[in-house]
SEDOGU-475536 format. One record per residue (C-alpha): x, y, z; residue in one letter; chain; residue number from 1. Coordinates in nm, 3 decimals, decimal comma, padded with zeros to 5 digits. Each point is the difference from the previous one (the first is absolute). Example, Ala and Ser with C-alpha at 12.3 -4.5 7.8 and 13.67 -1.06 7.14 Angstrom:
// residues 2
+---------+---------+---------+----+----+-----+
|      px |      py |      pz | aa | ch |   i |
+---------+---------+---------+----+----+-----+
|  01,230 | -00,450 |  00,780 |  a |  A |   1 |
|  00,137 |  00,344 | -00,066 |  s |  A |   2 |
+---------+---------+---------+----+----+-----+
***
This chain:
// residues 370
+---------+---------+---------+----+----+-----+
|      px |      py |      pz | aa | ch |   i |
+---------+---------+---------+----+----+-----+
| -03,306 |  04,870 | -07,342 |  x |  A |   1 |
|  00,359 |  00,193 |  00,106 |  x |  A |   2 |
|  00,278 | -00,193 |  00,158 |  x |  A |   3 |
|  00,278 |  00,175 |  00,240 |  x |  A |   4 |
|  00,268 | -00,137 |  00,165 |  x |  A |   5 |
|  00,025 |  00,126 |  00,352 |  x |  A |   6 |
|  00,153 | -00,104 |  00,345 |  x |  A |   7 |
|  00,352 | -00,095 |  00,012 |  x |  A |   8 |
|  00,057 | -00,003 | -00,328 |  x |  A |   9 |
| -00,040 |  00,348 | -00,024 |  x |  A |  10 |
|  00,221 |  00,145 |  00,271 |  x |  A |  11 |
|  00,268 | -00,225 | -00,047 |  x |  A |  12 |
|  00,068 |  00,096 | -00,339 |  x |  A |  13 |
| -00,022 |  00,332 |  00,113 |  x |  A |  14 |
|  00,281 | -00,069 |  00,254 |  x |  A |  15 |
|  00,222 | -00,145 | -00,264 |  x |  A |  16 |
| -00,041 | -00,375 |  00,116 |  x |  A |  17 |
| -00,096 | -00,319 | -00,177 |  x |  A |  18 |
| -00,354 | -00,081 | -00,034 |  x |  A |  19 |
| -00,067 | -00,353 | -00,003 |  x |  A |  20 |
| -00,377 | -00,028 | -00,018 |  x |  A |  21 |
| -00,274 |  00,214 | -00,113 |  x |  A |  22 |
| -00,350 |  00,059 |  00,141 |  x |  A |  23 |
| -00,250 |  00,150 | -00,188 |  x |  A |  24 |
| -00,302 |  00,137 |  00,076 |  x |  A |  25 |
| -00,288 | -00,026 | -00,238 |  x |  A |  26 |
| -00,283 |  00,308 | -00,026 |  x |  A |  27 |
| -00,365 | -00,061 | -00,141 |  x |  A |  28 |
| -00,005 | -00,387 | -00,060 |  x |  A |  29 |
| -00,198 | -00,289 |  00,135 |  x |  A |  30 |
|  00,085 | -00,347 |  00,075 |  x |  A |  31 |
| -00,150 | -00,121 | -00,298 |  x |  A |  32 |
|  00,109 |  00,243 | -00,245 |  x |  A |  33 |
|  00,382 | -00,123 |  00,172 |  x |  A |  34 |
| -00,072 | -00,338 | -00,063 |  x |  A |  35 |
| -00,107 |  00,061 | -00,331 |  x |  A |  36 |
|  00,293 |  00,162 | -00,088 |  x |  A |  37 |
|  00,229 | -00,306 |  00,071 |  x |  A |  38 |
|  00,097 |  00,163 |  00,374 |  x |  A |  39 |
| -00,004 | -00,339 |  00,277 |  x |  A |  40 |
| -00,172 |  00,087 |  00,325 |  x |  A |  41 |
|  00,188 | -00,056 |  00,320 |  x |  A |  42 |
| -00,156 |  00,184 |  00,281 |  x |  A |  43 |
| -00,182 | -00,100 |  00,244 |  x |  A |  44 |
| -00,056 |  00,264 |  00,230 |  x |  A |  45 |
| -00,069 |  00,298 | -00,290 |  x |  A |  46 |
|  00,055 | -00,031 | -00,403 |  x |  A |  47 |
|  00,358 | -00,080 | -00,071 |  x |  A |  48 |
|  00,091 | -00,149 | -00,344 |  x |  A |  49 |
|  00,311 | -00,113 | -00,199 |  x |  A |  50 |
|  00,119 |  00,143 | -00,325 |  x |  A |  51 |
| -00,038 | -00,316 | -00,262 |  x |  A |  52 |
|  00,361 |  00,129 | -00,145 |  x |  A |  53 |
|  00,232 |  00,132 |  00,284 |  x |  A |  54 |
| -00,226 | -00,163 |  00,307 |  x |  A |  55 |
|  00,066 |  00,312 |  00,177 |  x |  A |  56 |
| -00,278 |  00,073 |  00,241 |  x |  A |  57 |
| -00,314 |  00,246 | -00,078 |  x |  A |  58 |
| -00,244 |  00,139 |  00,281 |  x |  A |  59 |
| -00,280 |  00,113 | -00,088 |  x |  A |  60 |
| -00,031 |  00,377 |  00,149 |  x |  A |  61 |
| -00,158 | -00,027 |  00,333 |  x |  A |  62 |
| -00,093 |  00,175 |  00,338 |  x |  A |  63 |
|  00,011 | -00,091 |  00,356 |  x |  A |  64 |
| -00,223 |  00,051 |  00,322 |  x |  A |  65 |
|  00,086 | -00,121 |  00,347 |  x |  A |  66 |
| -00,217 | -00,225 |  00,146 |  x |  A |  67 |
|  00,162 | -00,162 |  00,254 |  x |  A |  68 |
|  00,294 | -00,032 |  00,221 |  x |  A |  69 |
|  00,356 | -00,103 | -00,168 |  x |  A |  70 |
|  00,142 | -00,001 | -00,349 |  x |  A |  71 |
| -00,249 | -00,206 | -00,104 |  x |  A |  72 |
| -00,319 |  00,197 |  00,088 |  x |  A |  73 |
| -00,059 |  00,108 | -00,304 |  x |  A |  74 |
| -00,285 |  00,058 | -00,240 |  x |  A |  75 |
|  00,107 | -00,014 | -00,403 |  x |  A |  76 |
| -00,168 |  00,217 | -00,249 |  x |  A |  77 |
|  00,107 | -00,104 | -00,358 |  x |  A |  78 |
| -00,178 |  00,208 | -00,298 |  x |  A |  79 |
|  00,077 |  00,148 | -00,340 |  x |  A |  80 |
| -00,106 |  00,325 |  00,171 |  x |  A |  81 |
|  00,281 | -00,015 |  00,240 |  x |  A |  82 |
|  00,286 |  00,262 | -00,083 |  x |  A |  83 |
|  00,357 | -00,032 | -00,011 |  x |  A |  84 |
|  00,048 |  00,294 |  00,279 |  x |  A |  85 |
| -00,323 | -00,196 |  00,206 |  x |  A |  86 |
|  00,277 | -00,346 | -00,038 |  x |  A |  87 |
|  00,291 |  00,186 |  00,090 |  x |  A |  88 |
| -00,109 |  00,168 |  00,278 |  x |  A |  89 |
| -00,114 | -00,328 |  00,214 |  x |  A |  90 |
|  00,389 | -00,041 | -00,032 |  x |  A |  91 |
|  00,229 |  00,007 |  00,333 |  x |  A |  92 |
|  00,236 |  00,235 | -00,092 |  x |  A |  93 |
|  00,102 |  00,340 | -00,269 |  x |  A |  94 |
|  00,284 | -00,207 | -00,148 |  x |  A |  95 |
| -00,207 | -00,314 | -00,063 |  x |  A |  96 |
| -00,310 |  00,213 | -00,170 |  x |  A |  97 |
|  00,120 |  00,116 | -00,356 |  x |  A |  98 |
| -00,010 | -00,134 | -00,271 |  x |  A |  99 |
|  00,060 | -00,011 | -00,404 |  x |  A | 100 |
| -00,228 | -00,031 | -00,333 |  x |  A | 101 |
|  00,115 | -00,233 | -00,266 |  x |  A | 102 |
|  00,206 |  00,306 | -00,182 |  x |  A | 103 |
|  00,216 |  00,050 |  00,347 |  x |  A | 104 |
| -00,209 |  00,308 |  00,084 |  x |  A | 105 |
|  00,064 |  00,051 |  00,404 |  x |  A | 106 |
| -00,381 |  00,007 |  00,239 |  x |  A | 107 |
|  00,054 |  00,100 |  00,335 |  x |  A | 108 |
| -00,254 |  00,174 |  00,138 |  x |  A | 109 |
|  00,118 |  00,011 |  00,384 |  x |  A | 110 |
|  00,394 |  00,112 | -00,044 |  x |  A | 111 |
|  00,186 | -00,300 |  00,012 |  x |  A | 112 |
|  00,288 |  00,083 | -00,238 |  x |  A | 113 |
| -00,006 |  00,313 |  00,270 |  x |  A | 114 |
|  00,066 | -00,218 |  00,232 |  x |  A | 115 |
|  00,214 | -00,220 | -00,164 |  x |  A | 116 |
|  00,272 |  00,278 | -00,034 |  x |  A | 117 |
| -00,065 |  00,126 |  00,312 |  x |  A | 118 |
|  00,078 | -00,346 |  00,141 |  x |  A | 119 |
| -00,354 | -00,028 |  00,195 |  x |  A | 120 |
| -00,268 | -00,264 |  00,126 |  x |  A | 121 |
| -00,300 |  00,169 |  00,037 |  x |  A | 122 |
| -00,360 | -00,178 | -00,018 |  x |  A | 123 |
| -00,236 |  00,093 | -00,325 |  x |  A | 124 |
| -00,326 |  00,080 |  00,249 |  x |  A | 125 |
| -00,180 | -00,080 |  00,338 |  x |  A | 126 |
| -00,072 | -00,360 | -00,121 |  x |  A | 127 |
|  00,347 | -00,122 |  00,065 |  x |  A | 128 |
| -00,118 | -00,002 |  00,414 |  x |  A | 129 |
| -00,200 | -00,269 | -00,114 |  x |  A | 130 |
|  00,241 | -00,237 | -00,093 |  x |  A | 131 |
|  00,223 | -00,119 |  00,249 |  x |  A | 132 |
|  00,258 | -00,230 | -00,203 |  x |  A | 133 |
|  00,055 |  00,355 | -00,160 |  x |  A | 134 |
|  00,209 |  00,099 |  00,344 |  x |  A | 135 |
|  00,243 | -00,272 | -00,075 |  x |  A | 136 |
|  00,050 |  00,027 | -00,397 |  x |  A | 137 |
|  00,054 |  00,411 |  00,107 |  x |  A | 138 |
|  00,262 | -00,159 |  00,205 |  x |  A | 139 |
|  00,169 | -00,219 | -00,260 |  x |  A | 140 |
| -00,036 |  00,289 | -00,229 |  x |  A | 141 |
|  00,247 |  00,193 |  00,238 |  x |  A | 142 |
|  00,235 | -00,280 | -00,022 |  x |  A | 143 |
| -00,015 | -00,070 | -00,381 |  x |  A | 144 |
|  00,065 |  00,384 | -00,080 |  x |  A | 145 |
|  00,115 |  00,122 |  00,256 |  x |  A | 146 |
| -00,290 |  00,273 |  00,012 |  x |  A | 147 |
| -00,188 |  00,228 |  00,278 |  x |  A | 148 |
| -00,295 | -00,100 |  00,157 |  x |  A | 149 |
| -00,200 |  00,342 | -00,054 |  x |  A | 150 |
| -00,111 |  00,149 |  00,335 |  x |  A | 151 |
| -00,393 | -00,015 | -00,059 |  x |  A | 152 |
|  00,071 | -00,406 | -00,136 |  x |  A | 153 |
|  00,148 | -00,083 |  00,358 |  x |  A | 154 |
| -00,319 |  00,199 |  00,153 |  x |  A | 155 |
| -00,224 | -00,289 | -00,218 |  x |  A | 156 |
|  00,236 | -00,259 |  00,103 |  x |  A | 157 |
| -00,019 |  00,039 |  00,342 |  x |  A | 158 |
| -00,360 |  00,015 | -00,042 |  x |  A | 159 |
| -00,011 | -00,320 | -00,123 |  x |  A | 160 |
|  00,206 | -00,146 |  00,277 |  x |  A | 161 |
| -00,176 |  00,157 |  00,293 |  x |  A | 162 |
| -00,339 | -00,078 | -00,163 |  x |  A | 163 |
|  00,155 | -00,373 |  00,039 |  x |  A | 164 |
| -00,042 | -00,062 | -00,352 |  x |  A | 165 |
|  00,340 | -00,157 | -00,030 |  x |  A | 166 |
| -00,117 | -00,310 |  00,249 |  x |  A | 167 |
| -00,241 | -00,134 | -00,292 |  x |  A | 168 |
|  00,253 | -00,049 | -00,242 |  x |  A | 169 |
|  00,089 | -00,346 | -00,101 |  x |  A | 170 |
|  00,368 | -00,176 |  00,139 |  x |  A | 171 |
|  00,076 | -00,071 | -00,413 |  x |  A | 172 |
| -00,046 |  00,382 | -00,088 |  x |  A | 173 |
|  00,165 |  00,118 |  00,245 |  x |  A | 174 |
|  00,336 | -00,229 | -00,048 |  x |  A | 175 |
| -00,061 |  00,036 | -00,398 |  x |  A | 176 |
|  00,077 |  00,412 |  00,066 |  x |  A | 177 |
|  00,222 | -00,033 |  00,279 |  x |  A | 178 |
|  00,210 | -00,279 | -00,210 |  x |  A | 179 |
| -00,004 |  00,228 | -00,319 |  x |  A | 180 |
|  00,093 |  00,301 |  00,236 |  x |  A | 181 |
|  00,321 | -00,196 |  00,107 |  x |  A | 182 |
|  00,062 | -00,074 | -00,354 |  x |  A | 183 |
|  00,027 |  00,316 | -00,085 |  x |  A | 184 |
|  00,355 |  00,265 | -00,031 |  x |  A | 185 |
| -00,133 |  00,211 |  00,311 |  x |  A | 186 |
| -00,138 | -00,254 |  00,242 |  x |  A | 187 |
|  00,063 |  00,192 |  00,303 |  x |  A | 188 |
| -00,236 |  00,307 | -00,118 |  x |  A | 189 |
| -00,297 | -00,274 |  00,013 |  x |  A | 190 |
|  00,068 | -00,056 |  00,352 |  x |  A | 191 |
|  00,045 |  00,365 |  00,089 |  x |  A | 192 |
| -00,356 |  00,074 | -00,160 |  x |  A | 193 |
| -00,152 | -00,235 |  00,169 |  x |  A | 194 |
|  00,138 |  00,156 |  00,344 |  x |  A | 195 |
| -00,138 |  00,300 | -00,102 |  x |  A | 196 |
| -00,358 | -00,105 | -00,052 |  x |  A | 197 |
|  00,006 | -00,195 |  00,324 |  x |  A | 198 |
| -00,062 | -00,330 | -00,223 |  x |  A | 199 |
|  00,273 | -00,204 |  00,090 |  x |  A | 200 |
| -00,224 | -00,079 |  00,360 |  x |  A | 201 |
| -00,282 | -00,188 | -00,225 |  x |  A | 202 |
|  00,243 | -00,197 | -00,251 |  x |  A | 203 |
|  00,296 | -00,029 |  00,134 |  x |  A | 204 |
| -00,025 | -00,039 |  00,390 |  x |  A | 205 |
|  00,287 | -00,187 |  00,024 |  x |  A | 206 |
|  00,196 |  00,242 | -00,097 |  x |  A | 207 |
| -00,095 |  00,239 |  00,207 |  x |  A | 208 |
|  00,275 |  00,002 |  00,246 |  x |  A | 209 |
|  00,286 |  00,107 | -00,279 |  x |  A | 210 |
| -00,223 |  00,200 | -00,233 |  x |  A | 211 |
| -00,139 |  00,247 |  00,331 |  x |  A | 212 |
|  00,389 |  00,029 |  00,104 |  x |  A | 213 |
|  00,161 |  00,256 | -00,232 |  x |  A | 214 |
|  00,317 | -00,079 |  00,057 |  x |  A | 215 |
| -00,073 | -00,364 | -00,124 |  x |  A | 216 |
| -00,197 |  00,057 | -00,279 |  x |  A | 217 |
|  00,294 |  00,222 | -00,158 |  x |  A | 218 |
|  00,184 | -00,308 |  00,032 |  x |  A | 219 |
| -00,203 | -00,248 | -00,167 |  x |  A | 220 |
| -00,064 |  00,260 | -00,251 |  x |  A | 221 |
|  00,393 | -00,055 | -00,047 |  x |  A | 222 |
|  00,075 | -00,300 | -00,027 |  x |  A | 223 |
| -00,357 | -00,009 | -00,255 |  x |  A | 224 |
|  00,142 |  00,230 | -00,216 |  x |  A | 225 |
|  00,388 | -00,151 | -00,017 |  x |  A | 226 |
| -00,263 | -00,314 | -00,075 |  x |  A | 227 |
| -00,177 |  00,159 | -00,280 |  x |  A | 228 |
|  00,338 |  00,146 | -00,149 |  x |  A | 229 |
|  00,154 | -00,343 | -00,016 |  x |  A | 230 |
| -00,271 | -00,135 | -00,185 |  x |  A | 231 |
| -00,119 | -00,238 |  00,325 |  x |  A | 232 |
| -00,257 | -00,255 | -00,046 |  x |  A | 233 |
| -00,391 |  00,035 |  00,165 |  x |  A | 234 |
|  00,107 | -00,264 |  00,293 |  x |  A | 235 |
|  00,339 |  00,216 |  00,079 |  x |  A | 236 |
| -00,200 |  00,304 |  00,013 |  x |  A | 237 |
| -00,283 | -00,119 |  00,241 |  x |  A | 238 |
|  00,300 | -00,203 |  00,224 |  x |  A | 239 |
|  00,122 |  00,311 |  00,071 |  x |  A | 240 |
| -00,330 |  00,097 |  00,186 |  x |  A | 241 |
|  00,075 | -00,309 |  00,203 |  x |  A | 242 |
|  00,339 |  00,148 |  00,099 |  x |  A | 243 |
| -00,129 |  00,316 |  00,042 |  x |  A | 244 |
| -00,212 | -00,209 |  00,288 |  x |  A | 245 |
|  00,270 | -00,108 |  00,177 |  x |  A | 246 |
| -00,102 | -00,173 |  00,326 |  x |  A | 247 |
| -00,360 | -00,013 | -00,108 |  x |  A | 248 |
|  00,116 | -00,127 | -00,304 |  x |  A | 249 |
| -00,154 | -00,340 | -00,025 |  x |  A | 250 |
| -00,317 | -00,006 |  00,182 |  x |  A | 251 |
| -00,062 |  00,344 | -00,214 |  x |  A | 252 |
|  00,079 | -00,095 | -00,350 |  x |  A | 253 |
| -00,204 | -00,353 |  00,025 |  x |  A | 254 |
| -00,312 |  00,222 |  00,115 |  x |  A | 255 |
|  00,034 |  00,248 | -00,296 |  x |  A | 256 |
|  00,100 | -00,305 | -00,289 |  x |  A | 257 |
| -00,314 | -00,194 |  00,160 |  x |  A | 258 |
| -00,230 |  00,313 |  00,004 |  x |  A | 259 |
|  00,113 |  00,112 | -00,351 |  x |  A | 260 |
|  00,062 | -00,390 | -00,182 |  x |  A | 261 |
|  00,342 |  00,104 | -00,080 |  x |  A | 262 |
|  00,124 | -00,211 | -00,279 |  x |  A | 263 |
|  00,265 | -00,274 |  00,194 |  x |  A | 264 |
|  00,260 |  00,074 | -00,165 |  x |  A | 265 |
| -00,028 |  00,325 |  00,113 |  x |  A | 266 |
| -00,106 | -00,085 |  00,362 |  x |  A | 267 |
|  00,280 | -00,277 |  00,018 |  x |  A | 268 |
|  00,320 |  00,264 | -00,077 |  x |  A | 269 |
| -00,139 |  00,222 |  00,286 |  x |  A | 270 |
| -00,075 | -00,295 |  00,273 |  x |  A | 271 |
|  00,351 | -00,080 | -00,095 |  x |  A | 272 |
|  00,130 |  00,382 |  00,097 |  x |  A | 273 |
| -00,191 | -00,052 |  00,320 |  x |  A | 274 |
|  00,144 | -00,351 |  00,086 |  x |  A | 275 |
|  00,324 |  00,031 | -00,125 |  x |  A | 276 |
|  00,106 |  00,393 | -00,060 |  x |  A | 277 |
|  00,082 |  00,029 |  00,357 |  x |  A | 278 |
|  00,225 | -00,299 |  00,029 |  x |  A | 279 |
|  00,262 |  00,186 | -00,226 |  x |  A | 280 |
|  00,115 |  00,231 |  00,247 |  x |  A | 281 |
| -00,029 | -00,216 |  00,315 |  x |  A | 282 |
|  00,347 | -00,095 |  00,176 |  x |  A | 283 |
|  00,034 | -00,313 | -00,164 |  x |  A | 284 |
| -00,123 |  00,090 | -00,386 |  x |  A | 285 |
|  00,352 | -00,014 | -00,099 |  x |  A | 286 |
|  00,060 | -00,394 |  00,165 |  x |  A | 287 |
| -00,036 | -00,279 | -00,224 |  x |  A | 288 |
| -00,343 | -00,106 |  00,257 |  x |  A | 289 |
| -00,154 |  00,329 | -00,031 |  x |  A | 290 |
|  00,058 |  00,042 | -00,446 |  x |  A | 291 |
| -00,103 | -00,359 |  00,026 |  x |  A | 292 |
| -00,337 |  00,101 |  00,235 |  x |  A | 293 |
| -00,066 |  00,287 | -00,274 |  x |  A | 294 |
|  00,014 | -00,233 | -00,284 |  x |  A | 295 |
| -00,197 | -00,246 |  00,159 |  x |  A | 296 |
| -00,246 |  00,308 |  00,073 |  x |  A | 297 |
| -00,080 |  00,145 | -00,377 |  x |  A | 298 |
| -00,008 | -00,367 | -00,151 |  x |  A | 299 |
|  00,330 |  00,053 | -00,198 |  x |  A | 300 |
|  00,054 | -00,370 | -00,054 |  x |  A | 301 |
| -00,274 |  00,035 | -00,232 |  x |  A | 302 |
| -00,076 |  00,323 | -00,053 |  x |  A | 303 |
|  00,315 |  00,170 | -00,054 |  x |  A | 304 |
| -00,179 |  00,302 | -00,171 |  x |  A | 305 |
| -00,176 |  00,051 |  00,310 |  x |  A | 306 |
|  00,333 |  00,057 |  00,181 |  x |  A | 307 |
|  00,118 |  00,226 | -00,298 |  x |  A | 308 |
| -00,356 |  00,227 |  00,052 |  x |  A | 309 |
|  00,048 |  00,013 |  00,379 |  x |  A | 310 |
|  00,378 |  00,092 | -00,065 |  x |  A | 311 |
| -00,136 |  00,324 | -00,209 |  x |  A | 312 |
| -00,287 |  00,106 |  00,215 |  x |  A | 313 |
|  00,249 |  00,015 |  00,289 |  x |  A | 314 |
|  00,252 |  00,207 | -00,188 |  x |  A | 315 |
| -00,295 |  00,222 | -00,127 |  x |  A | 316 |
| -00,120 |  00,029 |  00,368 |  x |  A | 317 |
|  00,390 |  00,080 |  00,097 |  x |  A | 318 |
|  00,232 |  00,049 | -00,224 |  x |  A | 319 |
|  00,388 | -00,011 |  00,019 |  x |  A | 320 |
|  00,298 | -00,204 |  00,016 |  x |  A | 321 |
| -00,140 | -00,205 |  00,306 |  x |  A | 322 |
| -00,286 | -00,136 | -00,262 |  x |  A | 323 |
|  00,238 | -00,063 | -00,246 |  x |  A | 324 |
|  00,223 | -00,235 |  00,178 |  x |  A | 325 |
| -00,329 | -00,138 |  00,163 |  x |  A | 326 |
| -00,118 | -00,169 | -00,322 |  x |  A | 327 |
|  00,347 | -00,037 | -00,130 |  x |  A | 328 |
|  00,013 | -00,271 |  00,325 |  x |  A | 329 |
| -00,282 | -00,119 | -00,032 |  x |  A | 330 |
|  00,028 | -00,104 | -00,375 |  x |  A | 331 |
|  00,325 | -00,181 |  00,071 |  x |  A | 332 |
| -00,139 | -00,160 |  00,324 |  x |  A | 333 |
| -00,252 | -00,118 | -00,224 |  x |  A | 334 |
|  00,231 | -00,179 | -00,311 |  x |  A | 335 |
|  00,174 | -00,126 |  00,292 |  x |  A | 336 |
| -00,300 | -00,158 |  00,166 |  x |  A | 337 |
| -00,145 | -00,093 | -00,350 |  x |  A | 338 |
|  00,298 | -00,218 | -00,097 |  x |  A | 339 |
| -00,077 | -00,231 |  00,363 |  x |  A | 340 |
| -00,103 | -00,363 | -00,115 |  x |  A | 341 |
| -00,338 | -00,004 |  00,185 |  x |  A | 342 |
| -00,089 | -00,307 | -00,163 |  x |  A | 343 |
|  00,318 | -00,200 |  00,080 |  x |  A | 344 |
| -00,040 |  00,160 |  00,345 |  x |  A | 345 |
| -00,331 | -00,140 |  00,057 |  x |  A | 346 |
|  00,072 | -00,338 | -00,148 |  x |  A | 347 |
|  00,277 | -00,051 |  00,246 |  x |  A | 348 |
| -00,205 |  00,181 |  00,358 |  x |  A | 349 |
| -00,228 | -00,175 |  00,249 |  x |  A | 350 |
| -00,364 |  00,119 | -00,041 |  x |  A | 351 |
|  00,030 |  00,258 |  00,272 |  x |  A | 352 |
|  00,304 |  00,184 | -00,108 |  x |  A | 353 |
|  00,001 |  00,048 | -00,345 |  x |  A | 354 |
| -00,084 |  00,356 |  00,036 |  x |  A | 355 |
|  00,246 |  00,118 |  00,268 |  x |  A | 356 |
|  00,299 | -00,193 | -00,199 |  x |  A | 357 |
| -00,146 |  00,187 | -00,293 |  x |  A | 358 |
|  00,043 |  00,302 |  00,180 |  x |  A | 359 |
|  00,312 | -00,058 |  00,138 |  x |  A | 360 |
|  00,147 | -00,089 | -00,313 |  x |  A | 361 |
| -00,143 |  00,301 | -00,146 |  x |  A | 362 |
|  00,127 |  00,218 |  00,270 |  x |  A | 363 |
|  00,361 | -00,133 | -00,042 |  x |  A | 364 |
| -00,060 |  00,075 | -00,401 |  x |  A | 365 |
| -00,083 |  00,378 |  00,084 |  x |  A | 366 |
|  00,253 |  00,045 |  00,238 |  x |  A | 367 |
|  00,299 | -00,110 | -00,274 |  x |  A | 368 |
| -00,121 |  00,278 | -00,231 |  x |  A | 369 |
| -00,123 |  00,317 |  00,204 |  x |  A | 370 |
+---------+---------+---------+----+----+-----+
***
């Protein structure tokens, strides 16, 4: 029985960056001689185990064959006569297929340290056509690094997508990459790769309109990477695709969070762009009605962070001074507001005017301080 640590692990230590967890891959053991040695199964699809010490994770060496259609047509072969270089090369891409020995001794049978320094994404064999999640973790790849999609890994990529592969994947894989592709320093690249495949049509229609227009994808890919620099939060980052929308905006972004079961949180900051974005730089933003309407529009009675996110996705989307004294407004328009008695107001209104006194009193609140 040999251990190796491969994957991630591997090439970011290589690259000089943290490595938080460690997979290894175990060669000539079974399941029971695993158990036996204190390891805790876990898998469920193929022969995965935890360490009894450091619970890191240990797969037992394995192959795949295709056997249907999506990421999930799969057939697992798990043996002690399975190789390391057999494991590694089912593996989606050079950089993710080395891996090291227990004395730090480098494998890597299919150039991925090559690759590494050459700043490259290039798939291990033919087998990554038959995997089409692997199209979109290529494409967060790009954004996390930064790297080249290698010319024959596009051809394989596009295969995938005109072979209409991409259709079968599930809506939670999809927004699990696309999510972690927004998260990451590069999120425009993501995007971009996906243009160039021609996958953007299968998973994210809705977006087709400013991802197919060059001129609007550069600026999305913008205001996404003044986003990433400031250190913006997942719901800021997707928002900004819902002011990338525009006019389409609404009807758009409730099709893709419905189609993808965005998280609310996340879905909720971008209806809010949609509904309320636009009434910022109408003729009547800067009146006491109109900072009252946009208040009234994000919730920021009792969400005042939601205000706050909306504030930043709008400056990400279009920066400058304009922004600025945007939000500065707003934030005093809202103390002001704040500070009205509701209550008292309430207490003291017929039935059927409470809210329009509320307002009014509001409005009169606003207008002392802006």
């Amino acid at each position: 029985m040999k251990r190796y640590v491969v994957g991630g692990a591997v090439r970011d230590a290589l690259l000089g960056l943290p490595v938080a967890d460690r997979d290894w891959v175990v060669v000539g053991a079974t399941p029971e001689e695993m158990t036996a040695a204190g390891f805790r199964p876990v898998g469920k699809d193929f022969p995965v185990f935890l360490h009894p010490e450091t619970q890191e994770e240990h797969a037992l060496a394995r192959t795949e064959r295709k056997s249907g259609r999506g990421y999930k047509g799969f057939t697992v072969y798990a043996a002690p006569d399975i190789s390391l270089e057999e494991d590694l090369r089912r593996r989606d891409l050079t950089i993710n297929a080395m891996a090291q020995d227990e004395t730090g001794r480098l494998i890597d049978p299919f150039g991925g340290e090559r690759d590494l320094r050459a700043g490259l994404l290039r798939h291990v064999s033919e087998a990554f056509a038959e995997d089409p999640l692997r199209v979109l973790r290529v494409a967060r790849f790009a954004a996390r690094f930064g790297f080249r999609i290698a010319d024959e890994t596009l051809v394989l990529m596009r295969r995938l997508v005109d072979a209409g592969e991409m259709q079968v994947l599930v809506p939670e894989r999809v927004w699990q990459e696309i999510s972690r592709g927004l998260a990451e320093p590069q999120p425009a690249r993501m995007f971009d790769a996906l243009v160039r495949c021609g996958a953007q049509h299968a998973v994210l229609p809705e977006l087709d309109a400013v991802l197919g227009d060059g001129a609007a994808r550069t600026a999305l890919g913008a205001a996404l990477e003044r986003a990433a620099r400031a250190g913006a939060s997942l719901a800021e980052r997707f928002a900004l695709l819902a002011h990338a929308l525009a006019a389409r905006c609404e009807a758009g972004m409730t099709a893709l969070c419905t189609r993808l079961r965005v998280p609310n949180e996340v879905e909720e900051l971008s209806l809010a762009v949609c509904r309320c974005g636009a009434g910022l730089r109408t003729a009547d933003a800067d009146a006491p009605v109109g900072l009252l309407a946009t208040l009234k529009c994000v919730d920021a009675f009792r969400r005042p962070e939601r205000l706050a996110a909306l504030l930043r996705t709008l400056e990400y989307a279009v920066p400058g001074a304009a922004s600025v004294q945007a939000a500065r407004r707003l934030a005093r328009a809202l103390d002001a507001a704040r500070a009205v008695d509701a209550g008292a107001i309430a207490a003291a209104s017929p039935a059927g005017e409470i809210a329009a006194r509320i307002d009014a009193a509001r409005e009169r609140a606003i207008e002392s301080v802006v």
